[in-house]
C-alpha positions in Angstrom: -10.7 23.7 -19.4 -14.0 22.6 -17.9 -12.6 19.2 -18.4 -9.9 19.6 -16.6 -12.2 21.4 -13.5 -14.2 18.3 -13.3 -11.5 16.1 -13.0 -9.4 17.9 -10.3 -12.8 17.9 -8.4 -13.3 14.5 -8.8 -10.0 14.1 -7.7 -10.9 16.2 -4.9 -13.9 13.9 -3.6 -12.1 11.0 -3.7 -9.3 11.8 -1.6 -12.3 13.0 1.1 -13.4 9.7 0.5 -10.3 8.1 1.3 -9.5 10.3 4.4 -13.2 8.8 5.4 -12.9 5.5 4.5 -9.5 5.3 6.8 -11.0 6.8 9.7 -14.2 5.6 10.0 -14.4 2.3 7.7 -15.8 1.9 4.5 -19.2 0.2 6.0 -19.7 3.5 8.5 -19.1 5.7 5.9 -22.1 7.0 3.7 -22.6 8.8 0.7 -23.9 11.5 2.9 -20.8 12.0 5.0 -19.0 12.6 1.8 -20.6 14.8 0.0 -20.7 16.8 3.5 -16.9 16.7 3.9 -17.0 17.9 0.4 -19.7 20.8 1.2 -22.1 19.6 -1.6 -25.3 17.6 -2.0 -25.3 13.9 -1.9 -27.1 13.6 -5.0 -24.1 15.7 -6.6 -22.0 13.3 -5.6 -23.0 10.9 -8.1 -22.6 13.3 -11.2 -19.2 11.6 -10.5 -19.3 8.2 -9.2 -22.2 5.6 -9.3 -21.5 4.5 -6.0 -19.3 4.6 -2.6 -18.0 1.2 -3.6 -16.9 2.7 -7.4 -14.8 5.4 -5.2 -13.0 2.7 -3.0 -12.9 0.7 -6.1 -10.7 3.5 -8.3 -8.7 4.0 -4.7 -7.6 0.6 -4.0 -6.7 0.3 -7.9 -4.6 3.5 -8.7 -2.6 2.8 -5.0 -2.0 -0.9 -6.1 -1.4 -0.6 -10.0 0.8 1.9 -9.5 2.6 -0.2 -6.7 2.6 -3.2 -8.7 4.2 -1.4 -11.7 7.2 -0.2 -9.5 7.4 -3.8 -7.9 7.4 -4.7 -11.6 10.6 -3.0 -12.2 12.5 -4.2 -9.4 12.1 -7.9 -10.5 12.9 -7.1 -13.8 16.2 -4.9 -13.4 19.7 -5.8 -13.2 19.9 -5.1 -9.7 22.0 -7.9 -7.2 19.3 -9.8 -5.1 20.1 -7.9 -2.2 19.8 -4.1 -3.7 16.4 -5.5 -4.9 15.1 -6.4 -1.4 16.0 -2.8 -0.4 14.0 -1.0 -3.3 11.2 -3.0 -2.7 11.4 -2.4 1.1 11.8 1.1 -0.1 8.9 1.7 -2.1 6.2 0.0 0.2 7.5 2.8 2.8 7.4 5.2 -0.2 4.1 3.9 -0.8 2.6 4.4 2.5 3.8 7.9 2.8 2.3 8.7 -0.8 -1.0 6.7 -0.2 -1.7 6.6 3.3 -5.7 6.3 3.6 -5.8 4.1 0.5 -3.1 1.8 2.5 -5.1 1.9 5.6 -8.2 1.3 3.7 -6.3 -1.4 2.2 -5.5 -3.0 5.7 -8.7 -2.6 7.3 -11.0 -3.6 4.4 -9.4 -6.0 2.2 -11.0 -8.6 3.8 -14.4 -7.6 4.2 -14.3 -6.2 0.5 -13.0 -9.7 -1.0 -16.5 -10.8 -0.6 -17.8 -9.0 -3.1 -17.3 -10.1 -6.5 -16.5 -6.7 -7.8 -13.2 -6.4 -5.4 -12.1 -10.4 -6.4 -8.6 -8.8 -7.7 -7.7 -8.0 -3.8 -7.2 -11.6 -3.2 -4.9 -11.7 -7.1 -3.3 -8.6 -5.7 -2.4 -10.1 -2.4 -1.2 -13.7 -4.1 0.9 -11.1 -6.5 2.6 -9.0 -3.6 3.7 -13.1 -2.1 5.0 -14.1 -5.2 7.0 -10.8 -5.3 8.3 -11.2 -1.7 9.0 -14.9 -2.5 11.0 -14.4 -5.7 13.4 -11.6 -4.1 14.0 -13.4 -0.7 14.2 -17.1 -2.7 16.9 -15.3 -5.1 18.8 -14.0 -1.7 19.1 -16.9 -0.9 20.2 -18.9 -3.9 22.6 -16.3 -4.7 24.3 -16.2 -0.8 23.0 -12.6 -0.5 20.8 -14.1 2.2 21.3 -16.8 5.0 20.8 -20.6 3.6 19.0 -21.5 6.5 16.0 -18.5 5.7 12.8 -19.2 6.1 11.6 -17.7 3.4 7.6 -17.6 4.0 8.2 -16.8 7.5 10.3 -14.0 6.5 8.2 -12.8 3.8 5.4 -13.1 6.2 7.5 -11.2 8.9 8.1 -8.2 5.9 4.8 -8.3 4.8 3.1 -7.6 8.6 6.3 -5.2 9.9 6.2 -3.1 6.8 2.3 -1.9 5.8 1.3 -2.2 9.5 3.4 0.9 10.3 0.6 2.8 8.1 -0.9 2.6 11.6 1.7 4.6 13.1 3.5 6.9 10.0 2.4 10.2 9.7 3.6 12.0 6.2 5.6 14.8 7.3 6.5 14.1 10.7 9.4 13.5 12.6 10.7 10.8 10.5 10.5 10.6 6.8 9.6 7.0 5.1 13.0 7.6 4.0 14.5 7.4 7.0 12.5 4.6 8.5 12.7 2.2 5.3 17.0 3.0 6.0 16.2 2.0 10.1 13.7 -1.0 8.8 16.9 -2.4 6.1 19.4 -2.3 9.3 17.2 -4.2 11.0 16.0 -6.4 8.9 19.3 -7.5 6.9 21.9 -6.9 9.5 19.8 -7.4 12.7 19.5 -5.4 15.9 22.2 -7.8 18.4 25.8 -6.1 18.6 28.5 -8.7 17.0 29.8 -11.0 19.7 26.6 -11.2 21.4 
């Protein structure tokens, strides 16, 4: 039982972290602001972690691995090209809803974390998530799901940029659910927003 205690509060502390790391950026955020938000000591804080950058570390990993995993399926199943395009379009919305400060955290601080060695699997996991994105619109289009004339980077640049960035905009629970905008996202990305006939 005590077991379990410890890891539901260390469960606890890192989704304050993440909450903080989302709003104020993993540089303006200090061990101190944590352990306030979490109503303890600062030194308590590390009974559990080493370090801010072992929290964001274990955040960025559980989001992506379990991201990854799901992509993983998707490539692997039976599915036609084009039901594949929409499950993966499907999970990144699921995804943000599920994960939102680790997306967010993900977004903002990719970058300034892929300097350190420690975080060198952002820049795999980025090459990873194109190679996914290129596989399923390359298939579209060698099957004739998808037009001939694609252009498949710019489109999977175009996906890539139009889907996490709404992370910026989503809220869990409000008016729409990720359900409902991934269905509004497929319309307009695979059947396009211009009436037929101009």
């Amino acid at each position: 039982m005590p077991e379990q205690s410890s890891a539901s509060r260390r469960d606890e502390l890192l989704s304050i972290a993440a909450g903080l790391f989302a709003e104020k950026g993993f540089k303006n955020t200090t061990v101190r602001d944590i352990a306030d938000a979490a109503g303890i000591l600062s030194g308590s804080l590390y009974h559990h972690f080493d370090s801010k950058e072992s929290m964001v570390d274990e955040i960025l990993r559980t989001f992506q691995d379990e991201l990854f995993a799901a992509y993983d399926e998707v490539l692997a199943s039976d599915d036609d090209p084009r039901t594949k395009i929409e499950r993966a379009v499907r999970l990144s919305f699921e995804s943000i809803d599920q994960h939102p400060n680790a997306v967010a955290i993900f977004q903002n601080e990719a970058d300034y974390l892929g300097g350190f060695e420690r975080f060198g699997y952002l820049a795999e996991r980025n090459a990873q998530s194109r190679n996914v994105w290129m596989t399923l619109l390359t298939d579209g289009v060698e099957t004739g799901a998808l037009r001939a004339d694609l252009d498949v980077t710019l489109t999977y640049r175009f996906i890539r940029d139009t889907v996490w960035v709404a992370v910026r905009w989503y809220r869990p629970g409000g008016g729409l659910s990720h359900e409902a905008i991934a269905n509004q996202y497929l319309t307009i990305l695979l059947d396009g927003i211009a009436r037929d006939g101009g």
